[in-house]
TORKOL-4160 file (C-alpha; in steps of 0.2 Angstrom, whole numbers, padded with zeros to 4 digits, m for minus):
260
<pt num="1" X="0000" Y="0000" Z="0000"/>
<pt num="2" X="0007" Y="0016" Z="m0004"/>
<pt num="3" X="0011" Y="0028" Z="0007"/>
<pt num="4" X="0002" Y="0047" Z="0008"/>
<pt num="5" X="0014" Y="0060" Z="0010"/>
<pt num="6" X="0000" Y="0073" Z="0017"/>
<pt num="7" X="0000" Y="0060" Z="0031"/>
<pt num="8" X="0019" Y="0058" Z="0034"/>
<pt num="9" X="0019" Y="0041" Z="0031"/>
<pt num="10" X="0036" Y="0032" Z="0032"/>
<pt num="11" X="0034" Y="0013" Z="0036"/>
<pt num="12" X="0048" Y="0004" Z="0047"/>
<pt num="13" X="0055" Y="m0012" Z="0035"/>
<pt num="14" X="0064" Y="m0019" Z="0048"/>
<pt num="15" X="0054" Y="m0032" Z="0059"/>
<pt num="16" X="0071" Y="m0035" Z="0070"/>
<pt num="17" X="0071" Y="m0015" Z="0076"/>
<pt num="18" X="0051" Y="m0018" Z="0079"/>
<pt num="19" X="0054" Y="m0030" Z="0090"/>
<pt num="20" X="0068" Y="m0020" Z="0097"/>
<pt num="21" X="0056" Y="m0008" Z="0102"/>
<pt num="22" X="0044" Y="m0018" Z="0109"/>
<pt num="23" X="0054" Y="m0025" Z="0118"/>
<pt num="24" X="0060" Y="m0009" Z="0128"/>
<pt num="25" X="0041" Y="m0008" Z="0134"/>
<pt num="26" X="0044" Y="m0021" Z="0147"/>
<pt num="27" X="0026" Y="m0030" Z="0141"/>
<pt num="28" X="0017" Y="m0041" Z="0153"/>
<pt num="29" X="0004" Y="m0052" Z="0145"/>
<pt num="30" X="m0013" Y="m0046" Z="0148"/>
<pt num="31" X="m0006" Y="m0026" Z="0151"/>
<pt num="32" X="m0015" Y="m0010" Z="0142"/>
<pt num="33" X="m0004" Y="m0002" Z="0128"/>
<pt num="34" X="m0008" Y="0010" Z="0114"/>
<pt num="35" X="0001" Y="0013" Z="0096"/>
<pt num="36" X="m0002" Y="0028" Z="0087"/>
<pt num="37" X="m0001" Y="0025" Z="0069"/>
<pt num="38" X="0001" Y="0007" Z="0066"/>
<pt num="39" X="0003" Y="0007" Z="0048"/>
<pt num="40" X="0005" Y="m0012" Z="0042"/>
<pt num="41" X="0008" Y="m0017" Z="0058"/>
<pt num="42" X="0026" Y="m0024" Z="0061"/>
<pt num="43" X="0026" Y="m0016" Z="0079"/>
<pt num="44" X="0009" Y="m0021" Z="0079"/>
<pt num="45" X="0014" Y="m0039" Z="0080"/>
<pt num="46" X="0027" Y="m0038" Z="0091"/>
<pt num="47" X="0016" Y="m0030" Z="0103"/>
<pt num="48" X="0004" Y="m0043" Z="0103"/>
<pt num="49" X="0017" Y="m0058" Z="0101"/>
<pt num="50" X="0019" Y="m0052" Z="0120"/>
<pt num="51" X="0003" Y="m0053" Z="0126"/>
<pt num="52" X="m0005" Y="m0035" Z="0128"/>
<pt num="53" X="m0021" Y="m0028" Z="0124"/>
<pt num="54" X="m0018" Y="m0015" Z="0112"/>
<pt num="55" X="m0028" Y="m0001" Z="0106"/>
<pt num="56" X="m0021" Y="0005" Z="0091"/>
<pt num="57" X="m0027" Y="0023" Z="0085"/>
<pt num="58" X="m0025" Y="0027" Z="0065"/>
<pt num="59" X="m0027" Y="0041" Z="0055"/>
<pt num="60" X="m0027" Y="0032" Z="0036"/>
<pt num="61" X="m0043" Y="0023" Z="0032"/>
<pt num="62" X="m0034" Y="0009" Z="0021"/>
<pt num="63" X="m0025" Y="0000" Z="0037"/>
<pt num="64" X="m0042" Y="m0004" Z="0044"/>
<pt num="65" X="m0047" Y="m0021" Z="0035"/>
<pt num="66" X="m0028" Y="m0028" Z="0032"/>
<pt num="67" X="m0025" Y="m0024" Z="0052"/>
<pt num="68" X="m0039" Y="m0033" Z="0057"/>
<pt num="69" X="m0038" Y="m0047" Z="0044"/>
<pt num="70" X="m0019" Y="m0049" Z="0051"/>
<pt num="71" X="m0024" Y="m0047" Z="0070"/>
<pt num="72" X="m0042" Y="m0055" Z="0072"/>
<pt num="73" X="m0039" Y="m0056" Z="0090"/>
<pt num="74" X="m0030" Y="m0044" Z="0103"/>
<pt num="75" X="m0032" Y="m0026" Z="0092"/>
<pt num="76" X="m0046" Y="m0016" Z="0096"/>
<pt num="77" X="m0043" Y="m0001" Z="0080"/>
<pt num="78" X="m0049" Y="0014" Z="0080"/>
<pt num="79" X="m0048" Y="0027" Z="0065"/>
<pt num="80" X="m0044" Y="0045" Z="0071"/>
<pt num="81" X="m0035" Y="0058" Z="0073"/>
<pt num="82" X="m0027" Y="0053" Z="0089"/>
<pt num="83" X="m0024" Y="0075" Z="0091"/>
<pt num="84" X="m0044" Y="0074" Z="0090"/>
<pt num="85" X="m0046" Y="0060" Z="0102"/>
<pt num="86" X="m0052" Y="0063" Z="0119"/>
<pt num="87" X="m0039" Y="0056" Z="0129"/>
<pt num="88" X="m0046" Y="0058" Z="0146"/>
<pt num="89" X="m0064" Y="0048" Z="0141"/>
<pt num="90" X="m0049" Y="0035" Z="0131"/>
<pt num="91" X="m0040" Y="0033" Z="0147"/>
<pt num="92" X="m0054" Y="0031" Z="0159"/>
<pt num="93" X="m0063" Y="0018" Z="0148"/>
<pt num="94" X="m0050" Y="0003" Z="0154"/>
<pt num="95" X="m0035" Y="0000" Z="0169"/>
<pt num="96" X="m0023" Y="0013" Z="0171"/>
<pt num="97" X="m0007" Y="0017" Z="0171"/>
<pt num="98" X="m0006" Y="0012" Z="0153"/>
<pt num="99" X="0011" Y="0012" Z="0139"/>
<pt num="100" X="0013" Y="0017" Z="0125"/>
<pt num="101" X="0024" Y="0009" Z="0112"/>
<pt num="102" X="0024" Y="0018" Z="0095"/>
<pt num="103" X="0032" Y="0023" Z="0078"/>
<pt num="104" X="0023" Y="0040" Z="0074"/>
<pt num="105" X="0020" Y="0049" Z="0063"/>
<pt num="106" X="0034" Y="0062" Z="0063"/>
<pt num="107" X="0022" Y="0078" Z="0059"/>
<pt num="108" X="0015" Y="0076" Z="0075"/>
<pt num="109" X="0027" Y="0073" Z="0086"/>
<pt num="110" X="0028" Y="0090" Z="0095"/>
<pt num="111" X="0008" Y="0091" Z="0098"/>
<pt num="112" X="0009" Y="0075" Z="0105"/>
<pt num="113" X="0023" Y="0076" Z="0116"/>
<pt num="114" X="0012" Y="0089" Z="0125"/>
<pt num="115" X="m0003" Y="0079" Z="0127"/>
<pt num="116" X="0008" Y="0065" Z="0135"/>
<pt num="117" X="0016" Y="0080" Z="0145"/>
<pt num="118" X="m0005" Y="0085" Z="0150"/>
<pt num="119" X="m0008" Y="0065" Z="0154"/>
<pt num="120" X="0010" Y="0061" Z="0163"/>
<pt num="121" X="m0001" Y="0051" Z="0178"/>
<pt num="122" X="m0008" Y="0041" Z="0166"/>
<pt num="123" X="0009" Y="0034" Z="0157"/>
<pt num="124" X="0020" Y="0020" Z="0166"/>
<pt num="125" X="0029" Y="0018" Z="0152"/>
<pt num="126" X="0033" Y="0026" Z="0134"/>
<pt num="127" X="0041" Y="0020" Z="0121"/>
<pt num="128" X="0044" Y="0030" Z="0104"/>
<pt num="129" X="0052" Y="0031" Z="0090"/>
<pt num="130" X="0053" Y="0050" Z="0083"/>
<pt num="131" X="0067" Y="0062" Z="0074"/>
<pt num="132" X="0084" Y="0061" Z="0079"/>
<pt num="133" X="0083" Y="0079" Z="0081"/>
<pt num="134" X="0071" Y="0081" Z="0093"/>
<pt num="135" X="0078" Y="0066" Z="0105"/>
<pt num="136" X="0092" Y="0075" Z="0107"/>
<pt num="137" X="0082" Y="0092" Z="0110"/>
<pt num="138" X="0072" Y="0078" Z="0125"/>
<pt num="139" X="0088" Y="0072" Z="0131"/>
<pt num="140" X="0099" Y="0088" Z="0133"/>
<pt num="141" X="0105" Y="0096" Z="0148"/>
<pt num="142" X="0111" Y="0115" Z="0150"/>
<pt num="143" X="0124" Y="0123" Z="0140"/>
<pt num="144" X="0119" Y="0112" Z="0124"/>
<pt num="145" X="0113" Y="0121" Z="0107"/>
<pt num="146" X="0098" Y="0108" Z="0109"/>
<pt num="147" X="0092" Y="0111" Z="0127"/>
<pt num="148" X="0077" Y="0124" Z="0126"/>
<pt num="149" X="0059" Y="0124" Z="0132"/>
<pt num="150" X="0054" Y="0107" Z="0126"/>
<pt num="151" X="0068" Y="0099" Z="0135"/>
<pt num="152" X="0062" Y="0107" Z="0152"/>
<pt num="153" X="0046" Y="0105" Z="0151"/>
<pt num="154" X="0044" Y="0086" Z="0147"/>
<pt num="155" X="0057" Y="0084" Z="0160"/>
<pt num="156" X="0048" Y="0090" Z="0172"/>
<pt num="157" X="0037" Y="0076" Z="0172"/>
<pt num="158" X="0048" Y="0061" Z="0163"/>
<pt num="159" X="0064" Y="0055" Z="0163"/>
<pt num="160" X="0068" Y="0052" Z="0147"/>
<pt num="161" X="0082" Y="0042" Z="0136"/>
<pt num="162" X="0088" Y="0039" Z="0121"/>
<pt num="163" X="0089" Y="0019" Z="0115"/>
<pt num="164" X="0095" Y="0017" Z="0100"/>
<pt num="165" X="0096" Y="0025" Z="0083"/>
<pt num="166" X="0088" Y="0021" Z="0068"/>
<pt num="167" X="0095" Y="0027" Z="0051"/>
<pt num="168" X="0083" Y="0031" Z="0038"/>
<pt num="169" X="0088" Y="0017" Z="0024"/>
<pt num="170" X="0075" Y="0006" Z="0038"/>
<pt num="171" X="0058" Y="0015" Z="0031"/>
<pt num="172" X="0048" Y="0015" Z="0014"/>
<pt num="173" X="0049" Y="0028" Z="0008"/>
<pt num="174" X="0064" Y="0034" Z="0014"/>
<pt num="175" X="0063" Y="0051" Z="0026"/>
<pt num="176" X="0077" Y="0064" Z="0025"/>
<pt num="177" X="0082" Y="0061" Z="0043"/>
<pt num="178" X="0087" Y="0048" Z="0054"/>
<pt num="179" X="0079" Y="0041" Z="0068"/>
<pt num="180" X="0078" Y="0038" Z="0086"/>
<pt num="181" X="0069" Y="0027" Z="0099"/>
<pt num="182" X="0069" Y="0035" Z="0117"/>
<pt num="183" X="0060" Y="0028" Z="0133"/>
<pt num="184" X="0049" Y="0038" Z="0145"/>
<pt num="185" X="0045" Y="0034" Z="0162"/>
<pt num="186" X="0036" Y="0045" Z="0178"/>
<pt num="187" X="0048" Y="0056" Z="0186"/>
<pt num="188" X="0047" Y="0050" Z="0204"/>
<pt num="189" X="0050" Y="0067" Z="0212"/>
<pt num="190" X="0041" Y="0080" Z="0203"/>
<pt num="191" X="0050" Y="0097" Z="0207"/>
<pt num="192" X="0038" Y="0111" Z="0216"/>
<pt num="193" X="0033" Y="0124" Z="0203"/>
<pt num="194" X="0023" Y="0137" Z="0214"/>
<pt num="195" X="0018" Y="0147" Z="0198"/>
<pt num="196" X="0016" Y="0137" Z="0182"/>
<pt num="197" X="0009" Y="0147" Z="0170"/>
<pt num="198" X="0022" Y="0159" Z="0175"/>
<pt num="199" X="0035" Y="0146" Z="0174"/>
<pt num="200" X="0030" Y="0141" Z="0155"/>
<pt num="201" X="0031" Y="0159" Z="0152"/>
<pt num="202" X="0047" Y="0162" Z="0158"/>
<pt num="203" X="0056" Y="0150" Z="0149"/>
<pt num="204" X="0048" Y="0154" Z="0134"/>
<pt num="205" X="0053" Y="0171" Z="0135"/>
<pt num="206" X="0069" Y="0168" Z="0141"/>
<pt num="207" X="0076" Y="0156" Z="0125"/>
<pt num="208" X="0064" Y="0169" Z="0112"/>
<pt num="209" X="0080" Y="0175" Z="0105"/>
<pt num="210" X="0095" Y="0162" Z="0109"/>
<pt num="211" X="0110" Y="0172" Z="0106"/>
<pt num="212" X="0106" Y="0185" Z="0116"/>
<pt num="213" X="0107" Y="0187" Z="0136"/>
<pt num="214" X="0094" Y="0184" Z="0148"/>
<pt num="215" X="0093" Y="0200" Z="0154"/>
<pt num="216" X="0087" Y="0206" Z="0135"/>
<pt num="217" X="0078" Y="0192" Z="0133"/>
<pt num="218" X="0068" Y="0196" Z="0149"/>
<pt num="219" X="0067" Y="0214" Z="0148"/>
<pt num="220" X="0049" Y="0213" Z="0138"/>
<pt num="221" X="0044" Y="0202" Z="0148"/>
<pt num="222" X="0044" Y="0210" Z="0164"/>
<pt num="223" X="0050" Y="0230" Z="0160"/>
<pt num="224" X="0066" Y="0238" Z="0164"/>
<pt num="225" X="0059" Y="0244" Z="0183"/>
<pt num="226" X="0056" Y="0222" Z="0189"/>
<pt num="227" X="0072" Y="0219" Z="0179"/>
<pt num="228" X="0084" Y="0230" Z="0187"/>
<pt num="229" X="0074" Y="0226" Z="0205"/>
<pt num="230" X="0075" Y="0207" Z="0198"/>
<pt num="231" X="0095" Y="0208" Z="0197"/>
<pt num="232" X="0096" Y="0215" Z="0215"/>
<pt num="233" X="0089" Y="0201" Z="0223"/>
<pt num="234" X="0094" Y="0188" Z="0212"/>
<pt num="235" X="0113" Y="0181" Z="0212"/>
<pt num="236" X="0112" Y="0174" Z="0194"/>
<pt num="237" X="0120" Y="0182" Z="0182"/>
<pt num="238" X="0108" Y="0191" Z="0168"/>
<pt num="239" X="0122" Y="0192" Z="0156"/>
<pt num="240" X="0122" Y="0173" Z="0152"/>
<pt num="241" X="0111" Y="0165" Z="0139"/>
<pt num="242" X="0095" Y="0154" Z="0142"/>
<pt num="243" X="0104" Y="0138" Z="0140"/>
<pt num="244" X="0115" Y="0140" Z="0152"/>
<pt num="245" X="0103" Y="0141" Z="0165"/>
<pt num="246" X="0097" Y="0122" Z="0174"/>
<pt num="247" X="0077" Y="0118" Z="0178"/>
<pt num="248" X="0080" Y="0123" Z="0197"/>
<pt num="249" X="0087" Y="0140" Z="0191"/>
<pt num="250" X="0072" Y="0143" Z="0181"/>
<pt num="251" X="0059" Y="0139" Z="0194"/>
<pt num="252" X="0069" Y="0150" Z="0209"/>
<pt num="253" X="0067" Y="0162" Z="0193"/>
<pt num="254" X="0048" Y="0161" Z="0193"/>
<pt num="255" X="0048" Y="0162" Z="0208"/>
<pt num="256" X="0058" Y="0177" Z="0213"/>
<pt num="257" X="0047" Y="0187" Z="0198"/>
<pt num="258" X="0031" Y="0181" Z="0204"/>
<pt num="259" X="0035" Y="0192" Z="0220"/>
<pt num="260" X="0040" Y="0209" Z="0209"/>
């Protein structure tokens, strides 16, 4: 079946790095898992040869009858826009914590990765392949060219790891980058963030422009008055960038601007 480029379709060839995956979710027969975008179903099988229950959500209309004619047991399907599925009605409707094992579609990554930041309590264990690119961005600490907002934010609640990469000779059709599976599990101690929506703002603002300082970043942000008082009580140094700064600097940040 040919792949639609409008839907960012790239299937995985290679049944040994499906089971690869799979076998980084840590399955226990009889345990809840979802796929986003099964495709033809090579992690599909492997995820099933374990033993789950798997609910498999799928954008393309065509995958329906050959998935369920492969799978007649053990798949419950459903075609939709998993960005248009109510996750909290989803979730509720069987055991929870659940997994996720998946290779998605690409195009969606970002979007998703903040409805799995949203449903964090919901999540023992993730499993996913995605860009190389945006791994790293997951997986960098401070003073790296990829740590940014993304990485601090799904950090917040996940500790997250890259397994293995996966070059792009491994799909049909072949994507223009390379791949890369990482694994998510619940960060046991969540950090105390006393003002969130301050917080996401903050570090927002603070990597808008990454060349320059945090103190220009800042400045419209909080005005020149809260900036200079902000630098008085404050022992960072506002000359640095963004990037150099770690998640508890940020959140003493929040915090100490929350009281200008």
């Amino acid at each position: 079946m040919k792949a639609i480029k409008a839907l960012g379709q790239h299937f995985l060839t290679d049944a040994g790095i499906a089971s690869r995956i799979a076998d980084l979710g840590q399955i226990s027969a009889g345990e809840r898992i979802w796929e986003i975008g099964p495709g033809h179903g090579i992690l599909t099988d492997e995820i099933l040869s374990r033993g789950a229950h798997l609910e498999a959500f799928e954008l393309d209309s065509r995958m329906a009858k050959p998935l369920y004619k492969r799978f007649p047991e053990g798949l419950k399907l459903e075609i939709i826009d998993i960005l248009k599925l109510d996750w909290a009605a989803q979730i509720a409707s069987g055991d929870s914590p659940l997994k996720l094992i998946a290779n998605i579609p690409y195009q969606i990554t970002s979007p998703l990765l903040y409805r799995l930041e949203a449903h964090h309590n919901s999540f023992s264990r993730i499993v996913m392949m995605i860009q190389k690119e945006v791994a790293e961005r997951l997986s960098a600490g401070p003073g790296g060219k990829s740590y940014g907002p993304l990485t601090l934010r799904l950090a917040l609640k996940y500790d997250i790891h890259s397994a293995f990469m996966v070059g792009k000779e491994y799909f049909e059709p072949v994507p223009k980058v390379d791949s890369m599976v990482i694994t998510m599990t619940p960060r046991q101690r969540l950090p105390i963030i006393n003002h969130p929506e301050l917080f996401h703002t903050l570090i927002i603002r603070a990597f808008a422009h990454r060349r320059k300082t945090l103190r220009n970043n800042l400045l419209p942000m909080i005005g020149k008055d809260k900036l200079h008082k902000l630098e008085s009580i404050s022992t960072m140094d506002f000359g640095l960038r963004a990037q150099t700064l770690s998640e508890e600097d940020f959140i003493c940040l929040s915090d100490l601007i929350a009281e200008l």
